[in-house]
C-alpha positions as CSV (number, residue, x, y, z in Angstrom):
1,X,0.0,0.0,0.0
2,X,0.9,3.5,-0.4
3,X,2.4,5.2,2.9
4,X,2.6,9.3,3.3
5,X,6.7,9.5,4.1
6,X,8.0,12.4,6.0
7,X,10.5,13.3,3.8
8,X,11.8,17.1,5.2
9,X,11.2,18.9,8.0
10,X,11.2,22.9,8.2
11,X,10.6,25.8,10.4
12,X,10.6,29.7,11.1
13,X,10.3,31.7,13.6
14,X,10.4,36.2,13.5
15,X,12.9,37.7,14.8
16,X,11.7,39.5,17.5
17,X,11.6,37.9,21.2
18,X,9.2,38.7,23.5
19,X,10.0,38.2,27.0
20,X,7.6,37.8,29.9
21,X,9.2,40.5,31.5
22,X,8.8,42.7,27.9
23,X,4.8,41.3,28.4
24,X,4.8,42.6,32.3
25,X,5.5,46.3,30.5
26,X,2.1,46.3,28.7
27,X,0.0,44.5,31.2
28,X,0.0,43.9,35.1
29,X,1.5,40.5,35.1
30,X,5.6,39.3,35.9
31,X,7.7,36.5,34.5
32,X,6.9,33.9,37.6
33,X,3.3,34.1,37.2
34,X,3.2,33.6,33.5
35,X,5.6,30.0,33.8
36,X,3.6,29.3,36.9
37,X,0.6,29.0,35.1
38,X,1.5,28.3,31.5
39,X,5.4,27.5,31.3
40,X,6.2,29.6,28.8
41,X,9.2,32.2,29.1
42,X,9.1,33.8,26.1
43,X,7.9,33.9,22.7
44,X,8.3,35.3,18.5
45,X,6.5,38.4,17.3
46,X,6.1,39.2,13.6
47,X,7.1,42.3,12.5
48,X,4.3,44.6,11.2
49,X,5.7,43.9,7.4
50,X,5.8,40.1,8.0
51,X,2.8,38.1,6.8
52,X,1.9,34.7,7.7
53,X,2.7,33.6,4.2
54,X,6.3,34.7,4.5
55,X,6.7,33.0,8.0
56,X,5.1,29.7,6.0
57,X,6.9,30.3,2.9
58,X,10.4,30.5,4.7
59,X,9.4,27.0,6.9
60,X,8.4,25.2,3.3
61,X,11.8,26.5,1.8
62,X,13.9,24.8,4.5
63,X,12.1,21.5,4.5
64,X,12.1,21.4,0.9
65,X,15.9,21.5,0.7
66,X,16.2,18.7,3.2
67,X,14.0,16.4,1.3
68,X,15.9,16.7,-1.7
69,X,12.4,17.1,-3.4
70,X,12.4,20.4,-6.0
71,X,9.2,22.8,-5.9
72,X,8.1,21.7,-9.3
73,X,7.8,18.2,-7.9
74,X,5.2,19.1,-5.2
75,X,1.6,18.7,-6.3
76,X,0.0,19.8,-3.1
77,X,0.0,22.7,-0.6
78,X,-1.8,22.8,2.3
79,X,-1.8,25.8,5.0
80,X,-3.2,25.5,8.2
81,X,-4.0,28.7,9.3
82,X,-6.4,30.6,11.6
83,X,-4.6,33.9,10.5
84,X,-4.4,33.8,7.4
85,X,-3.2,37.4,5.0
86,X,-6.2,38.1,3.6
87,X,-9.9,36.8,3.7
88,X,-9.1,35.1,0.6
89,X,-7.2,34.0,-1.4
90,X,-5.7,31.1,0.3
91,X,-2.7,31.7,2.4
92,X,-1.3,28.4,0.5
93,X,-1.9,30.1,-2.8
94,X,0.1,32.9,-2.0
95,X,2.9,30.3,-0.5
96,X,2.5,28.2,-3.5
97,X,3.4,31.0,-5.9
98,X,6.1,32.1,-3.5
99,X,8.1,28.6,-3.5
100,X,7.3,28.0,-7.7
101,X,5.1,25.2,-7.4
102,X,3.2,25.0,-10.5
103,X,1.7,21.9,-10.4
104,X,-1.7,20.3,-8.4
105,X,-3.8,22.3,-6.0
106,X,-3.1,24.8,-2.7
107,X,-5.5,25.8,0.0
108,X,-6.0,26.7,3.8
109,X,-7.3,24.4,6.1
110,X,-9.0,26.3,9.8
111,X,-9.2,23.7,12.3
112,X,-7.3,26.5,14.9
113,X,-4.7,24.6,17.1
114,X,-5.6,21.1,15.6
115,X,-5.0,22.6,12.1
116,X,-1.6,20.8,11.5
117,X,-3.0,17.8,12.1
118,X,-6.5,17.9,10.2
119,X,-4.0,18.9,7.3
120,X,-1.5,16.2,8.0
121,X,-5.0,13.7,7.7
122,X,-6.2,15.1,4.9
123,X,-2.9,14.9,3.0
124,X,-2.6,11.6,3.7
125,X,-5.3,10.4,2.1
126,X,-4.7,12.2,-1.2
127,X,-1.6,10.2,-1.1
128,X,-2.6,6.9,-0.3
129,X,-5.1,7.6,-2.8
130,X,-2.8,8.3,-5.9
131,X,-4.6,11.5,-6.1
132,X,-1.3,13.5,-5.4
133,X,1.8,12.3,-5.6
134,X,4.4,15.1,-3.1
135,X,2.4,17.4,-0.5
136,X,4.0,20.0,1.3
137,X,1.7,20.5,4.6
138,X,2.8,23.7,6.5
139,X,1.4,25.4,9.9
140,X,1.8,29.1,9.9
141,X,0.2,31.5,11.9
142,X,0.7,35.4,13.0
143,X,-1.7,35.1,16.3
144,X,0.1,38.4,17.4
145,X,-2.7,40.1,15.1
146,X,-5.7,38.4,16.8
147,X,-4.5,39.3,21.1
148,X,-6.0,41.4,22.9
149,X,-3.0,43.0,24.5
150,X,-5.2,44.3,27.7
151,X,-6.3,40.9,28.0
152,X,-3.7,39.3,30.5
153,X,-4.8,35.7,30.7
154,X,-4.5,35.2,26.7
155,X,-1.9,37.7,25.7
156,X,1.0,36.4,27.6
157,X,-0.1,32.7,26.1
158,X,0.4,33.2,22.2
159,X,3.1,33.5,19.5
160,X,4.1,33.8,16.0
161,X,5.7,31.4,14.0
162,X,5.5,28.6,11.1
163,X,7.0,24.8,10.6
164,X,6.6,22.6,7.4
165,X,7.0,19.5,6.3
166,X,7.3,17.3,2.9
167,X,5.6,14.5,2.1
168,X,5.9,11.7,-0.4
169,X,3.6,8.5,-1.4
170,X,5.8,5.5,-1.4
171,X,4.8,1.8,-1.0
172,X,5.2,-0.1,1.8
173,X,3.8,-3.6,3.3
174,X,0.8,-2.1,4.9
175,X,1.8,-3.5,8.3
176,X,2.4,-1.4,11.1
177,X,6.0,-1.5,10.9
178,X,6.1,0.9,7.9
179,X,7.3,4.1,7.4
180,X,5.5,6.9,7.1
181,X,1.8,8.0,8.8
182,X,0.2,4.7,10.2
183,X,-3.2,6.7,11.5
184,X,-4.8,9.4,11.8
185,X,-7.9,10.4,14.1
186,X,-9.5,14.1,13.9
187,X,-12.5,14.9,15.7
188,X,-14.7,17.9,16.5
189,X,-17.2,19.1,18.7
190,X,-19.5,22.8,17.8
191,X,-21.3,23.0,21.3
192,X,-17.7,23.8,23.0
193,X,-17.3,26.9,20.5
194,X,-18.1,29.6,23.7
195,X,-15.0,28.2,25.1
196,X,-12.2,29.2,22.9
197,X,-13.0,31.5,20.1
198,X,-12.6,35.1,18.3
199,X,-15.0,37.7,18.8
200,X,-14.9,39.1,15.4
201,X,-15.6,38.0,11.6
202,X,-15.9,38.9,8.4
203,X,-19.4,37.5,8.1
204,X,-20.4,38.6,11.2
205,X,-18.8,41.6,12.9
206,X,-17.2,43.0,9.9
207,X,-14.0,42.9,12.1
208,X,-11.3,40.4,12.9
209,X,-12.2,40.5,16.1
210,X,-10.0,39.2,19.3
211,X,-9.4,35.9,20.7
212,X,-11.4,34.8,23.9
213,X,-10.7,31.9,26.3
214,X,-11.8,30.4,29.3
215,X,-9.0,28.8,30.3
216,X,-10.2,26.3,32.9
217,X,-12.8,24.8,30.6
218,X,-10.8,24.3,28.2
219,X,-7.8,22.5,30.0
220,X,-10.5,20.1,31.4
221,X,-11.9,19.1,28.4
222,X,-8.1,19.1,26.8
223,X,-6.3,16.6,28.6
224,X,-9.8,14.2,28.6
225,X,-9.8,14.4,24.6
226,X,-6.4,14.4,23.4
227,X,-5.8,11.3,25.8
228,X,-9.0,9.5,24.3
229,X,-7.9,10.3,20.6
230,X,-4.3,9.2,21.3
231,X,-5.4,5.9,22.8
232,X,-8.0,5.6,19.8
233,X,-4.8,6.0,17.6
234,X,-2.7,3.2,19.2
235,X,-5.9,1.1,19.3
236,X,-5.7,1.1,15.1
237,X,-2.2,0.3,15.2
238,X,-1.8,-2.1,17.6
239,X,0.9,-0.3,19.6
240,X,1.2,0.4,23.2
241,X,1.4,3.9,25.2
242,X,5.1,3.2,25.9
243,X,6.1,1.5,22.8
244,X,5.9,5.6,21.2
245,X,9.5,6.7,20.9
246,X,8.5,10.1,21.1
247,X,5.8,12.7,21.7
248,X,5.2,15.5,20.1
249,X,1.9,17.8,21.4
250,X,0.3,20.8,20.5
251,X,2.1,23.6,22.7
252,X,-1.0,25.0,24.7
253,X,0.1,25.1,28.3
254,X,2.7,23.0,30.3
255,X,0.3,21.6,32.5
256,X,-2.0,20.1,29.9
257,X,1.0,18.7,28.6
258,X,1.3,17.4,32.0
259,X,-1.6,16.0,32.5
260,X,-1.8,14.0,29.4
261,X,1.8,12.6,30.2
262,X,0.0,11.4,33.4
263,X,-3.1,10.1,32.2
264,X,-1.1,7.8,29.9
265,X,1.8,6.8,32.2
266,X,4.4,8.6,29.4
267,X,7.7,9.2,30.7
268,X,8.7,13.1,30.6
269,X,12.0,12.5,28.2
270,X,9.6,11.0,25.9
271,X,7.7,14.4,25.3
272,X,9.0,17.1,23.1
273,X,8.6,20.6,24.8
274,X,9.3,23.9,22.8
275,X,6.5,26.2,24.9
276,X,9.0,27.8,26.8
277,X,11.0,29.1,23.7
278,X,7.4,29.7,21.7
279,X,4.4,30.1,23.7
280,X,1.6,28.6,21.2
281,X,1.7,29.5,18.3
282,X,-2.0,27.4,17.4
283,X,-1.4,25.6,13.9
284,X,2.5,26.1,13.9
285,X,3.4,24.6,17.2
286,X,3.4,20.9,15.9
287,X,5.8,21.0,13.4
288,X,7.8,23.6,15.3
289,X,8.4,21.3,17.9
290,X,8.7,18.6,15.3
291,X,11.2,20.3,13.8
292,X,13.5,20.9,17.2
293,X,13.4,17.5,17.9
294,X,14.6,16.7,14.4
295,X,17.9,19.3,15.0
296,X,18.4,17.6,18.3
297,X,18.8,14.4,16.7
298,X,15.7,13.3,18.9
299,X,14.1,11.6,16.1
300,X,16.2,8.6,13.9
301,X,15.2,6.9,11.1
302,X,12.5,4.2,12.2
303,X,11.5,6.4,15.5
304,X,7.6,5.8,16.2
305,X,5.8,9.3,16.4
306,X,2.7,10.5,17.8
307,X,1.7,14.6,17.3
308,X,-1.8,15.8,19.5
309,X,-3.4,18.7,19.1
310,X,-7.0,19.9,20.5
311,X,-7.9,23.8,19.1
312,X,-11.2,26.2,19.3
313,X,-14.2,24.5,17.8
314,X,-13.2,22.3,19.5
315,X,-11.3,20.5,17.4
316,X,-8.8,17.6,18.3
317,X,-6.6,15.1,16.4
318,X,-4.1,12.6,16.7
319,X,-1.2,11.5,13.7
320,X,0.8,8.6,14.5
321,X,3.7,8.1,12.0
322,X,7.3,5.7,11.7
323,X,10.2,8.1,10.5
């Protein structure tokens, strides 16, 4: 059968650091509370000229030249995106034209934090499907623009950034022990939408609008689904909790990622953690932290990997893939 193969992995983040002590300037807050509560010490802020397409565009670029794979090669683009540049076109038009691809189709997918992962799943299945034959999948996002800066408990949470990667149909055995994605599992639930959300809209407020959380909800209902959608995902394949070489979660909050490590008895060197260096940055966080644990030589050829993600809808999923 035909497996989705990770071939590259790429990421970018802005220039500009923004340190919980730069955050304690604009609102009443300080550097221990923030990591208290969220773990996060810092995090990239795009400059007013940098778009989300350039942030995705630069992430695609470097993944690209690790796969060895040329632009004109690539037959799909996906962007997932909840701050996209414009209200349309497609952020992953724009990125398309930027990188030279020429051939297939581009276009966003908005599934908010999960978004990486609904367009890991959906990317998948053109592949095994024939339909396309190389799909770059990219997470970019610019959250900066969608904060409310007076806002303490969601400002100091966010960041800007993007990750990519490459990936390329190639038959395997169809057992478990192939490369590539093994499963995927995305769900979604509309009655939670008062829980995380943006007040604003083009269809309905004429205004982008800022985000709105309620934090305690949403780490309640965050730890319960990611952990039933990652043990739904090892069900399909057959594989223990443990047997997982490494983790790699959406970067919400350190003690989600806490709580999900407990719920499934994961040891802590097992989960990859780039919050504290990022904050979340929704869509991008996967593959950002996918992408650190590539550079730190945390992931080998044959290493078994599981990426999480729950976002505003809500909206959760699960990838399970064999470098």
């Amino acid at each position: 059968m035909l497996r989705s193969i990770i071939r590259g992995v790429g990421a970018h983040l802005p220039k500009r650091v923004m340190t919980n002590d730069d955050i304690s300037k604009i609102v009443e807050t300080n550097d221990e509370w923030i990591r208290e509560r969220s773990g996060i010490a810092q995090r990239h802020i795009a400059d007013d000229k940098e778009l989300t397409s350039d942030l995705g565009a630069a992430a695609a670029k470097q993944a690209l030249v690790r796969s060895g794979i040329d632009p004109i090669d690539i037959d799909l683009v996906i962007c997932a995106t909840a701050t996209p540049d414009k209200t349309f076109p497609a952020t992953a038009v724009k990125i398309q034209a930027m990188l030279g691809v020429t051939k297939g189709a581009a276009f966003d997918v908005q599934a908010v934090c999960s978004g990486f992962i609904y367009a890991l799943t959906i990317a998948d299945n053109f592949l095994k499907t024939g339909q396309s034959k190389r799909a770059l999948v990219i997470g970019a996002e610019t959250f900066s623009r969608i904060l409310d800066w007076s806002d303490r408990s969601t400002c100091v949470l966010f960041g800007d950034g993007a990750g990519a990667v490459v990936l390329e149909a190639q038959p395997q055995h169809g057992t478990r022990e192939d490369r590539g994605i093994l499963a995927t599992r995305i769900r979604s639930d509309g009655r939670f939408e008062d829980l995380l959300y943006v007040d604003g809209g083009p269809g309905s407020t004429k205004t982008v609008g800022h985000l709105r959380m309620n934090g305690r909800e949403v780490f309640r209902h965050a730890v319960q689904k990611i952990s039933g959608v990652i043990e739904e995902t090892l069900v399909e394949t057959g594989y223990a909790a443990d047997e997982v070489d490494l983790y790699i979660p959406h970067q919400a909050n350190k003690r989600i990622l806490d709580g999900i490590a407990k719920k499934l008895a994961v040891a802590p060197e097992k989960i990859v953690m780039t919050l504290d260096r990022h904050g979340n940055t929704s869509a991008a966080s996967i593959p950002l932290a996918l992408n650190s644990a590539f550079e730190e030589h945390r992931i080998k050829e044959g290493s078994l990997v599981l990426m999480e993600a729950m976002g505003g809808g809500f909206t959760w999923g699960a990838v399970l893939a064999r470098w």
